[in-house]
C-alpha positions as CSV (number, residue, x, y, z in Angstrom):
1,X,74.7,101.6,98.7
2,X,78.6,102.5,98.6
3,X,80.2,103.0,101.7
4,X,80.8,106.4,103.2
5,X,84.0,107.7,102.9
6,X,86.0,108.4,105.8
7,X,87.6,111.4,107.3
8,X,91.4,111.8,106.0
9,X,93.7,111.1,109.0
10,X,95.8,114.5,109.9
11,X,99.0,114.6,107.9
12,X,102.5,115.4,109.2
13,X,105.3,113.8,111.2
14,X,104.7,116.1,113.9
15,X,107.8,115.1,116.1
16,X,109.4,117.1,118.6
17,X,112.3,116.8,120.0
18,X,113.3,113.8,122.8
19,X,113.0,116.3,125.3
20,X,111.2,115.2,129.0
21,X,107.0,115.9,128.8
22,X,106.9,117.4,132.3
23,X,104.0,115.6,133.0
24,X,105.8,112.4,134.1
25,X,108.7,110.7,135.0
26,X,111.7,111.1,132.8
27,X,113.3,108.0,132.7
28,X,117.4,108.8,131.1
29,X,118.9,105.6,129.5
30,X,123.0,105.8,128.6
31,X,126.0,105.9,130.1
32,X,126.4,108.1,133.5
33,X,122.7,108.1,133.9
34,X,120.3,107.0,136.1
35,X,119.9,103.8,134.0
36,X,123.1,102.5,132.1
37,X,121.3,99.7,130.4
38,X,118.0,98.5,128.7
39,X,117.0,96.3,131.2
40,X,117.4,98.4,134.0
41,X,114.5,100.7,133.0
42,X,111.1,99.7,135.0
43,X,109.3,99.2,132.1
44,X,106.4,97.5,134.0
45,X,105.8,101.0,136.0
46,X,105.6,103.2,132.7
47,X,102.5,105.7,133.2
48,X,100.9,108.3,131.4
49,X,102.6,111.4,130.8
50,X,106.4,109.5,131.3
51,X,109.1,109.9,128.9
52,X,111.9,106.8,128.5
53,X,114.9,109.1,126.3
54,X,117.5,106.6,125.4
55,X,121.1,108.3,124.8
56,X,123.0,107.7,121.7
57,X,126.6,105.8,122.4
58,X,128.8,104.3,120.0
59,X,128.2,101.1,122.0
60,X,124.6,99.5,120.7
61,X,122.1,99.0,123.7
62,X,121.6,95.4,123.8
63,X,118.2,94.9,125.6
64,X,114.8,94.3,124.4
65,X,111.5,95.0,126.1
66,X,107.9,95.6,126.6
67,X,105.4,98.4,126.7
68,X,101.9,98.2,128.3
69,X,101.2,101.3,129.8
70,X,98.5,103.6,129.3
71,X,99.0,107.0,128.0
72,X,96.3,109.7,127.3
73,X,96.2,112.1,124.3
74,X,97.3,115.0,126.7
75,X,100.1,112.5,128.2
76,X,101.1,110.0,126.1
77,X,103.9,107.9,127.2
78,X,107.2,108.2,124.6
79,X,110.3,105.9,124.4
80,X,112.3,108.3,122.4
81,X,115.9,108.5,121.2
82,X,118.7,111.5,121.5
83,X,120.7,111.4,118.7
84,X,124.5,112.0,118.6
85,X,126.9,114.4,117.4
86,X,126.3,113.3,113.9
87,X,122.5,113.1,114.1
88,X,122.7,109.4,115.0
89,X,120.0,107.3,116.3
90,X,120.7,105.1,119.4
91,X,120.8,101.6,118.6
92,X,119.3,98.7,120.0
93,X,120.3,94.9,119.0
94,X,118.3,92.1,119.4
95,X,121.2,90.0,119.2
96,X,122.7,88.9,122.1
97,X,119.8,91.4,123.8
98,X,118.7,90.8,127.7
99,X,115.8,91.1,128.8
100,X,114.8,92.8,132.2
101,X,113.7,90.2,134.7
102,X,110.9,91.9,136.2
103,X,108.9,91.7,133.4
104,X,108.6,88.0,132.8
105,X,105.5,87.2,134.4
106,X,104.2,90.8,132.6
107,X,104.9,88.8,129.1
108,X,103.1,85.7,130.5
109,X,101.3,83.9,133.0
110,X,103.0,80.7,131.7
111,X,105.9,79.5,130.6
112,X,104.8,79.3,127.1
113,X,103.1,82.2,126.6
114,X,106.1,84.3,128.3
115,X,108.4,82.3,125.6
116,X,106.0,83.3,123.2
117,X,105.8,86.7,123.2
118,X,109.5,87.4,124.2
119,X,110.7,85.0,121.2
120,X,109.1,86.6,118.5
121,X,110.1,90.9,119.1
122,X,112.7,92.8,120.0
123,X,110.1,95.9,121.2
124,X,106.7,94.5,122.2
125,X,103.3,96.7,122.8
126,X,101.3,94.4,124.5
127,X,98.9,94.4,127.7
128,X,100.8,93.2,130.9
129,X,99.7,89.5,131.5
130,X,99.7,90.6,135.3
131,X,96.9,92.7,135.0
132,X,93.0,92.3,133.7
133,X,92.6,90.4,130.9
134,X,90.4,93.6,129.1
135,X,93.9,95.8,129.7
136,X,95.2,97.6,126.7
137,X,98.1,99.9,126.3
138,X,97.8,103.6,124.5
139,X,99.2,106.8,123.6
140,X,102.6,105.2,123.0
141,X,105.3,106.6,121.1
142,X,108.4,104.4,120.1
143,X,110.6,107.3,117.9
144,X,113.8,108.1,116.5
145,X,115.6,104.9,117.8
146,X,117.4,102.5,115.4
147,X,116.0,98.8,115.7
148,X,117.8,96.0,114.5
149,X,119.1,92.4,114.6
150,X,115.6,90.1,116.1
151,X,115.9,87.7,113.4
152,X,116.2,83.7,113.7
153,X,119.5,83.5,113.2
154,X,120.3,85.5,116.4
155,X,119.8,85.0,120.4
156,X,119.0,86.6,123.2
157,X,118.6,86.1,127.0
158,X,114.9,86.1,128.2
159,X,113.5,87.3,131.5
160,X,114.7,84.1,133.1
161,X,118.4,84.6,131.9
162,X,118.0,81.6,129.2
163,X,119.3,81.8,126.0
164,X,116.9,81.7,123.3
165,X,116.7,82.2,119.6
166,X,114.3,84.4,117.6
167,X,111.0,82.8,116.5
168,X,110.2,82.7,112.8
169,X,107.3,84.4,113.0
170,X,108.4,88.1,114.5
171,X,109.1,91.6,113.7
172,X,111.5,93.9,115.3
173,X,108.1,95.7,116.4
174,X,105.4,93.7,117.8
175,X,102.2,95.5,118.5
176,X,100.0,92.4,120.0
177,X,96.9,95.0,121.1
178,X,97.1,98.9,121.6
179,X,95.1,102.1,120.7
180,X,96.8,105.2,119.3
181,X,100.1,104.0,118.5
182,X,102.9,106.3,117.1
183,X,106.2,104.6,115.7
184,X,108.4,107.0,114.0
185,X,111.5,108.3,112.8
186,X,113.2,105.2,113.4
187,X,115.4,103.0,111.3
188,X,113.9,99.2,111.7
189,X,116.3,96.6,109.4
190,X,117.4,93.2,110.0
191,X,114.4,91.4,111.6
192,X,112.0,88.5,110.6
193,X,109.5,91.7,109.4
194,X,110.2,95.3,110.4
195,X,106.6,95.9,112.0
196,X,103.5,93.8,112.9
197,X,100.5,95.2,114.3
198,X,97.6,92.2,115.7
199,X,93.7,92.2,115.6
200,X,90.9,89.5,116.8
201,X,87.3,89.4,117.9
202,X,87.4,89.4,121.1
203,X,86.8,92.7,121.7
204,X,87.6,96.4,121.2
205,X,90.5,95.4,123.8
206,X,92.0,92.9,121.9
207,X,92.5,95.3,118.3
208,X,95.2,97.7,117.2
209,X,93.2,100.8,116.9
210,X,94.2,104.4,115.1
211,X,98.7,102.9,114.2
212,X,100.6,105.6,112.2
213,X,104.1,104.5,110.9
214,X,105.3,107.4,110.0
215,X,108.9,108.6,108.8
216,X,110.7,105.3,109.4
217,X,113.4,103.7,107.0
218,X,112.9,100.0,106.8
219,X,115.0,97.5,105.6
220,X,116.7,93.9,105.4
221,X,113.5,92.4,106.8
222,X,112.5,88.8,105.5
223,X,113.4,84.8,105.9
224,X,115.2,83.2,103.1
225,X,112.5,81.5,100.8
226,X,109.6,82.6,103.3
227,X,106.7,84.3,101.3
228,X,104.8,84.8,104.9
229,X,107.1,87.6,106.7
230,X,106.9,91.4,104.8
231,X,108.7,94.6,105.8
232,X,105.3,95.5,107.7
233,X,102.2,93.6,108.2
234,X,99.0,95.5,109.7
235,X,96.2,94.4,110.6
236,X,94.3,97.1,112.4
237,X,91.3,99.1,112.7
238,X,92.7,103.5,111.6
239,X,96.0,102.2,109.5
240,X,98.3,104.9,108.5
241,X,101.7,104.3,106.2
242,X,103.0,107.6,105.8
243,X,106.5,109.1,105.1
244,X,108.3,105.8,105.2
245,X,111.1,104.5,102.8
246,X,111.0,101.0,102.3
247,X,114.2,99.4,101.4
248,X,114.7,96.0,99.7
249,X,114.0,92.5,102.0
250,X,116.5,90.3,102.7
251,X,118.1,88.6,99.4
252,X,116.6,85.7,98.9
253,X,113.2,86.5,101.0
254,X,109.6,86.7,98.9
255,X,107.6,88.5,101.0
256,X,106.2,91.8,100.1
257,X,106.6,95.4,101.3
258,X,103.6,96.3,102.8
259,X,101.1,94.3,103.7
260,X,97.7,95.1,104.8
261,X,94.5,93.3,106.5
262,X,93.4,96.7,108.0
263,X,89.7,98.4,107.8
264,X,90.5,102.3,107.2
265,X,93.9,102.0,105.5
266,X,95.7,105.1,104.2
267,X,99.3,104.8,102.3
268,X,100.7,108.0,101.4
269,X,103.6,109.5,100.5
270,X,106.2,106.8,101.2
271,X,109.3,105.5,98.7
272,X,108.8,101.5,98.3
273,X,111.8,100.0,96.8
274,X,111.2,95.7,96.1
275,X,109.0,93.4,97.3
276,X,107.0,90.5,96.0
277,X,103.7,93.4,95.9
278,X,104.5,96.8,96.8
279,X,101.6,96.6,98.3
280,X,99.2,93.8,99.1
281,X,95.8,94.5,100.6
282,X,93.8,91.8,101.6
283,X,91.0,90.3,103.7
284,X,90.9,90.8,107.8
285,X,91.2,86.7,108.6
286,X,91.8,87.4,111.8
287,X,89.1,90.3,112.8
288,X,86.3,89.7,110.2
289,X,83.7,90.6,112.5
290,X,85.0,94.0,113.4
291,X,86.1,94.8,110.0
292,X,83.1,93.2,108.2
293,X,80.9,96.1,110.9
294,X,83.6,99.0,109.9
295,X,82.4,101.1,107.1
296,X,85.8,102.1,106.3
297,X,87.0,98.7,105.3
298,X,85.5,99.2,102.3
299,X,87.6,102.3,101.3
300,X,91.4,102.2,101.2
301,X,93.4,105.2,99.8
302,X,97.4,104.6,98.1
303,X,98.1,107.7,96.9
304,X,101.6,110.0,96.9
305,X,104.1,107.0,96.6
306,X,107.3,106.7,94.9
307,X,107.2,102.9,93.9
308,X,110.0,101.1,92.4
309,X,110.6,97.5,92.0
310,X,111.4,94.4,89.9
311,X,108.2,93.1,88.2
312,X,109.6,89.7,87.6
313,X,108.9,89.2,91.6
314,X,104.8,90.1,91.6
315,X,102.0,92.0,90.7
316,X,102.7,95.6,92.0
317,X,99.3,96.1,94.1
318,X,97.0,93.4,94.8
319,X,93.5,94.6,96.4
320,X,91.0,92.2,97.4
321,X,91.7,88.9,99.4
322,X,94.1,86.2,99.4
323,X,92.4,82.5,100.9
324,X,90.4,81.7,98.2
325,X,88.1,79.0,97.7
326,X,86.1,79.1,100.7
327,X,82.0,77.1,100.0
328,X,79.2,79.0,100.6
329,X,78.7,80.1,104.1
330,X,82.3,79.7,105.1
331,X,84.0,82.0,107.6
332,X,87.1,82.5,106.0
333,X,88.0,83.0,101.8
334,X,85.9,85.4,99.6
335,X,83.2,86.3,102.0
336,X,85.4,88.8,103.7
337,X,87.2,90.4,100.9
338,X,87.2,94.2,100.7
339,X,84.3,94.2,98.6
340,X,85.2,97.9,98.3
341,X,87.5,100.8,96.6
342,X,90.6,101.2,96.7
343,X,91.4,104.9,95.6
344,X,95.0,105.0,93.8
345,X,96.7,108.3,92.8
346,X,99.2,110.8,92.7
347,X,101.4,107.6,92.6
348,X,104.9,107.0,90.4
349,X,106.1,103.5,89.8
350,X,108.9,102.6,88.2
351,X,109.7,99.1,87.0
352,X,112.2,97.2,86.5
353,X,113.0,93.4,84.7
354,X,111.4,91.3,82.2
355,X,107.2,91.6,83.1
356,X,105.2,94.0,85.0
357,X,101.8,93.2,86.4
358,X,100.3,96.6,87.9
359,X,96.8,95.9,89.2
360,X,95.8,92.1,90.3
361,X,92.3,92.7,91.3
362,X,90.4,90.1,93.2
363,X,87.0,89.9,92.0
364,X,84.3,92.3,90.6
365,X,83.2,93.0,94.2
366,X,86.1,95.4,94.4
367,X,87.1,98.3,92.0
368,X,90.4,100.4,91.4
369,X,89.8,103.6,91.0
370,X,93.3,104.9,89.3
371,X,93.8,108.6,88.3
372,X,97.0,110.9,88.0
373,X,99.2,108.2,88.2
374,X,102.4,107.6,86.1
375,X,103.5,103.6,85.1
376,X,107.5,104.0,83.3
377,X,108.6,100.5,83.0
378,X,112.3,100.1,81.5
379,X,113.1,99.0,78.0
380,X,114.0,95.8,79.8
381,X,110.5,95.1,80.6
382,X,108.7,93.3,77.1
383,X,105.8,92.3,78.9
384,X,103.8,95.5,80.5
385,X,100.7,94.3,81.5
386,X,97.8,96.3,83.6
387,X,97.0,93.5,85.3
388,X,97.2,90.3,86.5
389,X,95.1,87.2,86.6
390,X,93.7,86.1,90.5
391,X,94.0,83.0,91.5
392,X,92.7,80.0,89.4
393,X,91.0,78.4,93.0
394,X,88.7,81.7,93.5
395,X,85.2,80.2,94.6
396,X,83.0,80.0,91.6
397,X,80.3,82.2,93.2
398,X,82.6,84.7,92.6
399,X,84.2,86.5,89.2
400,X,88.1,87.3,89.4
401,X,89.7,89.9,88.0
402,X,87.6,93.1,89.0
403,X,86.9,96.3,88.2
404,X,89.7,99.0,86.9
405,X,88.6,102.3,86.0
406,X,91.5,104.6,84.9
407,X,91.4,108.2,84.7
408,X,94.1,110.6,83.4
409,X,97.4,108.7,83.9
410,X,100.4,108.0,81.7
411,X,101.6,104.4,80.9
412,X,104.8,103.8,78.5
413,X,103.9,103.0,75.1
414,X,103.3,99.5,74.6
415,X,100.8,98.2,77.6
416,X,98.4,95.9,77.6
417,X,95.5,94.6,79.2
418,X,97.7,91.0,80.4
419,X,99.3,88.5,78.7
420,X,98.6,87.4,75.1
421,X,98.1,83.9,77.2
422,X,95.2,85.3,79.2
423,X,91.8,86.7,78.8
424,X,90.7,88.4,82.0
425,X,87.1,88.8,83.1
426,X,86.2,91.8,85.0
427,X,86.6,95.2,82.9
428,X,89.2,98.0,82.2
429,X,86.9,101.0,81.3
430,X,88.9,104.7,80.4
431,X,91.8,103.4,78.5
432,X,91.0,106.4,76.5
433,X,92.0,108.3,79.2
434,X,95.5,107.1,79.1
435,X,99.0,108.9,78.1
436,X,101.4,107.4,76.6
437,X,105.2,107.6,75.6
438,X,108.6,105.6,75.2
439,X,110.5,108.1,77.2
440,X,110.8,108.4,81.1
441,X,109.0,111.4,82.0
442,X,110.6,112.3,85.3
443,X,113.9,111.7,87.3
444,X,114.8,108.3,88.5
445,X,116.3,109.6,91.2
446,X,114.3,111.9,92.4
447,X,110.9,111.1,91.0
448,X,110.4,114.8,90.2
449,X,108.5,115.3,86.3
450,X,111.3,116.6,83.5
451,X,110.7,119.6,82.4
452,X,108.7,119.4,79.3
453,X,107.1,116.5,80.2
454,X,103.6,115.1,79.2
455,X,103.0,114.4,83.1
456,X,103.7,117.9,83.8
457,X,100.3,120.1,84.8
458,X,98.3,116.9,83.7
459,X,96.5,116.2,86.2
460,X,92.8,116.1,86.6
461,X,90.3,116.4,89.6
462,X,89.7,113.5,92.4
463,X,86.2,112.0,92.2
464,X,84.1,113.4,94.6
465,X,84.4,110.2,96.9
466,X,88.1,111.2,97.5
467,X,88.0,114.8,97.4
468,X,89.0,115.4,100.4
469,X,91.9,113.5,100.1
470,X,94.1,116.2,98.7
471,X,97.9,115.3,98.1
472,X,99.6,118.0,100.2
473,X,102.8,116.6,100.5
474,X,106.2,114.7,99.1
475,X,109.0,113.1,99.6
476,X,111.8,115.9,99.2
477,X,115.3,114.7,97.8
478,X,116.6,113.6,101.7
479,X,113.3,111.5,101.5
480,X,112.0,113.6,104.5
481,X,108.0,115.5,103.9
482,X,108.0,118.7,102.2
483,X,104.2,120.1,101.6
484,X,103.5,120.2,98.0
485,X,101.8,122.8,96.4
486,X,100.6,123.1,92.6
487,X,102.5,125.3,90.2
488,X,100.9,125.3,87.3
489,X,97.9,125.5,86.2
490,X,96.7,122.1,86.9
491,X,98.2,119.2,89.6
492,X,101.6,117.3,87.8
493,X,101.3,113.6,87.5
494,X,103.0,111.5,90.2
495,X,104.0,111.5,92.8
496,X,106.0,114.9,93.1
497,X,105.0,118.1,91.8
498,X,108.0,119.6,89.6
């Protein structure tokens, strides 16, 4: 039996401005208020219903810090920035950062766990190691700040006043356990990866539960030569990409843009620019119990994005799992793959370079399910395949390649299934379905369908699985949410609506 489908999570930014709740403390960061500096804020006293509103200056606030406090939905707790005269966000550098001393035992109860957690983020969500072991932080909102500068190559002073350097393994964001998290609005660049969100078995305590990243610009993010560190890695239980623009890694970095290990995972309406994937959504290694029990693993929805990249680097979406090889019985490997659908629509891609590789589809235990899409490739591009062979180690139990169905979409003339080197199992039904043509159909600036266009009024109806997944919105020409709304007589292909 399929697995249900789950509610769509509620659309929209939904920000107001960094003004004080009233129903807490308002805690004012810059200069000539009550705190002057980062580290001066008692972050370890944060409560429900308190508001931390960090004043733009011209002079970046050098501090990093940590967030464990418990919010409710009617008082969450919000670390907010006011912007400038120019609209600018406040900054704060992780290099050369300091770190408030009062909180060094709340990172730790030893010396390495403190160095730990304080080595690998600029902004941590975390429990406070002072408290109960069970203690989770909530209702937290980190908006319209800009975050940058936590990578290796920089230091900073920890609680103790050492000098340290960043770990490899970080993000400028580091959500170690936390239900109904909120980061938005902010620009996150310059960091081992821009956001990471954790999730193990030990409990409900121990997940990231119901994370939106909504409305942020992302960029920069990645280690030289490291395929291990993307702009954001989730692994959560309610995972919602939304509104984001993801700009190019780090030169030289192979990680991807977004990657996924989450049960319930929604990307919509983003602009993804590089990465090995665009997006790569793979098995929960660290939570398998919880997301193996979550219906909604099964079902992940992409739908809304403006996708561009170089195919030479990857495949462009990759659904299933990534350990492969795993014996009968293991723990680990194939037995936890998604084993689901992933729904993929409204979506416009746009590739660049030599090759493109669209779908690379684990095994036949998961299906694509691909309608009122549009695939342009440049004339650059001589290999335009729609997918991409898995990995030759995949446990022979198991048959790689999976299931594509395609619906209405248009393709440039040309594709094929993979390369004239391959022969892929699994199946590519409703290639019938497909449009085709040599010319780009919409703006490569904007994304919006020429007039005249095959793409325009296209569009067909969503299974019934996703119906109520309706694509209400897009990325306007600032790269900010506008709703959409059909104009013709039937829904354009893509991403935008003409």
């Amino acid at each position: 039996m399929a697995a249900p489908t789950p509610a769509p999570p509620v659309e929209g930014l939904a920000l107001t401005a960094c003004v004080a709740s009233g129903k807490g403390v308002d805690y004012q960061v810059g200069p000539g208020k009550a705190y002057t500096s980062l580290d001066t804020v008692p972050w370890e006293a944060l409560k429900a219903g308190d508001t931390v509103r960090i004043f733009y200056t011209a002079t970046p606030y050098k501090g990093k810090f940590m967030v464990a406090a418990s919010g409710t939905e009617a008082a969450p707790v919000r670390i907010c920035g006011v912007r400038g005269p120019n609209n600018e966000r406040p900054i704060i550098e992780g290099n050369g950062a300091t770190t408030r001393a009062a909180l060094g035992t709340a990172y730790g109860n030893t010396t390495e766990t403190r160095d730990i957690h304080q080595g690998r983020t600029i902004i941590a969500i975390k429990a406070n190691a002072s408290g109960t072991y069970t203690d989770y932080p909530s209702w937290i909102s980190i908006d319209g700040l800009n975050i940058r500068a936590g990578h290796p190559s920089y230091t900073f002073k920890n609680a103790a006043g050492a000098t340290k350097t960043y770990d490899p393994f970080g993000a400028c964001i580091w959500v170690d356990r936390g239900h109904n998290i909120l980061i938005a609005d902010n620009e996150i660049s310059d960091c081992q990866m821009g956001i990471f969100t954790k999730s193990n078995d030990e409990g409900l305590f121990a997940q990231t539960r119901d994370i939106r990243i909504a409305g942020n610009y992302m960029w920069g993010h990645g280690i030289v030569g490291d395929d291990h560190m993307h702009t954001t890695y989730t692994q959560s239980v309610g995972m919602v990409i939304e509104f984001n623009r993801y700009g190019p890694l780090r030169a030289g970095s192979l990680g991807n843009s977004a990657k996924d290990r989450s049960a319930g995972m929604v990307v919509r309406y983003n602009r993804i620019e590089g990465g090995a994937r665009a997006i790569d959504m793979v098995e929960a290694e660290d939570f398998p119990v919880t997301a193996l029990a979550t219906p909604a693993y099964r079902t992940s929805f992409v739908y809304g994005n403006q996708i561009k990249k170089n195919g030479d680097d990857g495949s462009f979406f990759h659904y299933g799992g990534d350990h492969f090889g795993a014996p009968a019985g293991a723990n680990w490997g194939e037995s936890l793959f998604r084993k689901g659908t992933l729904y993929f629509f409204n979506n416009t891609v746009h590739g660049t370079g030599s090759g493109a590789r669209i779908f690379q589809i684990s095994t036949t235990a998961e299906t694509v399910e691909a309608w009122n899409n549009v695939f342009w490739f440049d004339s650059t591009v001589t290999e335009l395949n729609m997918r991409q062979a898995e990995n030759d180690s995949l446990s022979p139990s198991y048959t790689p390649d999976g299931i594509l169905n395609l619906g209405v979409n248009w393709i440039r003339t040309g594709w094929t299934d993979t390369t004239q080197w391959k022969t892929l199992k699994g199946q590519v039904k409703g290639a019938a379905n497909l449009l085709t043509g040599s010319a780009m159909p919409f703006d490569a600036a904007t994304f919006s369908p020429l007039a005249g266009s095959a793409i325009v009024d296209a569009g067909q109806a969503a299974p019934a699985a996703a119906a109520a997944y309706g694509v209400n919105h897009q990325l306007g020409s600032s790269l900010t949410p506008v709703a959409r709304t059909v104009k013709g007589t039937k829904i354009d292909l893509g991403a935008v609506e003409r």
